[in-house]
N, C-alpha and C positions, 0 to 999 in steps of 0.2 A: 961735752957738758955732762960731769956726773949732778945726780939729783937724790938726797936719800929717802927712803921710804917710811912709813911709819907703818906700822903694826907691832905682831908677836914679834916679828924674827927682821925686824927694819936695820938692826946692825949688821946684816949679812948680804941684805941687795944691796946695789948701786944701779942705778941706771943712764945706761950709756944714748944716746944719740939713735943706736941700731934696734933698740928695745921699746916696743908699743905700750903704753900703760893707758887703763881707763879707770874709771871710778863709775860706780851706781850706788846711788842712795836709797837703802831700803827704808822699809815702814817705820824701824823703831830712828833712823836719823842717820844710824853708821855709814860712813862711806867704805864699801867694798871697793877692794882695791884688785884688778886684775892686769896683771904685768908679764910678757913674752918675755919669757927668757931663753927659748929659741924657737925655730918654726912648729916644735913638735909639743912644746913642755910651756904651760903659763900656771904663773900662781896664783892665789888667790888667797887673799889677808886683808886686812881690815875689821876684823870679828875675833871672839874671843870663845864666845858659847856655840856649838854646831853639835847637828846628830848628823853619824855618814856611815854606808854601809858599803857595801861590794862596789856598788854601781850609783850610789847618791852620797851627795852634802849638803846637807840645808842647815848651815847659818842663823843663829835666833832673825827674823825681821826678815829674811831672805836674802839673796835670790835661790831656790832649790837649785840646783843643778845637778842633773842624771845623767849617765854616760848615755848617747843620744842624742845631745842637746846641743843644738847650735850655740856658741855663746860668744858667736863673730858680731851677734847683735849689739854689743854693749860696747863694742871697738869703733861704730861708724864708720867702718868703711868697706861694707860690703863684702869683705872677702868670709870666708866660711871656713867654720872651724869647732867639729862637732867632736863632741868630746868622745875618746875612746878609751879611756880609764879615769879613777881618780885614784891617785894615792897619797896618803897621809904618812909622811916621815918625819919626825922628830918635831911635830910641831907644823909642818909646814904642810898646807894643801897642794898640790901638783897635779894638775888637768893637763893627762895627757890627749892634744887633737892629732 
């Protein structure tokens, strides 16, 4: 079952069956969207305005996330997955766990 994404760069994912997506609704209403694209690498889209530096991203409305950071919370199901880079390419966030 492919499904498409929406955000900046929605005409480039698909998501296959193999691939975990969640959504978190920050303060200003955006749904952040964070999606496994494989054990190691998830993206995060759904935003348009963010400041980020070496080791943060914080999204206008949130959620910050710092390299550190657990963000297995936002998946439900327990398994842990703390972030150990972020990098920004071409548009696109990529948290690497």
């Amino acid at each position: 079952m492919l499904r498409a994404l929406k955000g900046p760069f929605a005409s480039e994912l698909k998501l296959t069956h193999f691939m975990k997506q969640t959504k978190y609704n920050n303060r200003y209403g955006d749904d952040i969207v964070f999606t496994e694209l494989s054990k190691t690498e998830i993206v995060m889209s759904g935003f348009e305005h963010y400041r980020w530096g070496d080791d943060f991203i914080d999204p206008s409305g949130g959620p910050f996330i710092k390299v550190g950071i657990d963000i297995g919370v936002y998946f439900n199901d327990k398994k842990e997955r703390k972030v150990k880079a972020i990098d920004v390419k071409e548009g696109k966030i990529i948290l690497v766990v």
